[in-house]
N, C-alpha and C positions, 0 to 999 in steps of 0.2 A: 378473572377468577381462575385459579389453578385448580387441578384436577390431582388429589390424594390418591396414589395410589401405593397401596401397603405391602409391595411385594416386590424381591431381591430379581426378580426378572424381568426384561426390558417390557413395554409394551407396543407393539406393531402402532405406528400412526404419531405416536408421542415422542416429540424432540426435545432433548434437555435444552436447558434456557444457558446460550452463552453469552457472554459479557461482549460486548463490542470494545474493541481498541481504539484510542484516542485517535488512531488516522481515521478509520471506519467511521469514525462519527462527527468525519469533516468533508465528504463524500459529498457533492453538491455545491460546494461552497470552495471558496477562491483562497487556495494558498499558496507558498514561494516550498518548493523542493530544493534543497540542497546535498550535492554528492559531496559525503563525506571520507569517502574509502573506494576504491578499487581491490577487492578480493581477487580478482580474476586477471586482469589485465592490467599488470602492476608498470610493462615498458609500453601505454601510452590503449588508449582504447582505439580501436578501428571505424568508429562514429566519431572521436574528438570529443566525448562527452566526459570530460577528465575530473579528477577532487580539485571539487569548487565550486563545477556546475550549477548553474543554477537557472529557474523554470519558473517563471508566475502563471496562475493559471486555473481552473476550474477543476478540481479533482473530479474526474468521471468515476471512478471504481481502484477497487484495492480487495485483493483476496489471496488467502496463502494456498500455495499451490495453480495458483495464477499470474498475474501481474498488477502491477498499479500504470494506472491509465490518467493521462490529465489533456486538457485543450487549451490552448493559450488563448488572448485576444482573437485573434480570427480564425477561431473556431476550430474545423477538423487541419486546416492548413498547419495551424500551429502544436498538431497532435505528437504525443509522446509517451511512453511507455516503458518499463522495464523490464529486465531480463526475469524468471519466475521467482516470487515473494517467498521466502523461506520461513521467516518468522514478523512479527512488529511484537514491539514495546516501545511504551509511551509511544514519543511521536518519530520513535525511528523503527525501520523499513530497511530488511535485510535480505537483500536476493541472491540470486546464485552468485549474480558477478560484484557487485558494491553495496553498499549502506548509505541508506538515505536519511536525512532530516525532513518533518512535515510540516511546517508553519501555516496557522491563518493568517490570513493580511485582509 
């Protein structure tokens, strides 16, 4: 049930309702990441994580102004992260340093 309320000023307590992004709403569930761009470190990344990259794995979390988090097969070992999420659309995932693709599998 929604709550009407008829008035041009916020109300203390009450969150506008936002749309979750197609990554967001694969949070839990097992997909392949792929680096499609290097914004930031265009002669070679300092981890080797270069356009191509690629990750199977359990998305743990994904938030802008955060990062996106995933765990591979054996678990936190296989753990990985990005530099801070700047934007998504559809299933890509744009952070300070590269652009990601987010597949299910």
């Amino acid at each position: 049930m929604e709550l009407f309320v008829p008035s041009s000023k916020p109300v203390i307590g009450l969150k506008k309702k936002t749309q979750m992004s197609k990554v967001e709403e694969l949070i839990g569930k097992k997909v392949r990441l792929t680096k499609l761009e290097s914004v930031r470190y265009k002669d070679g990344h300092p981890n080797g994580i270069e356009e191509g990259y690629t990750m199977e794995g359990r998305l743990l979390g994904v938030k802008v102004g955060w990062m996106l988090e995933m765990s591979g097969d054996r678990g936190i070992l296989d753990y990985f992260h990005t530099s801070e999420v700047l934007k998504m659309e559809d299933n890509l995932v744009y952070t300070k340093n590269s652009i990601y693709k987010v597949e299910e599998v």
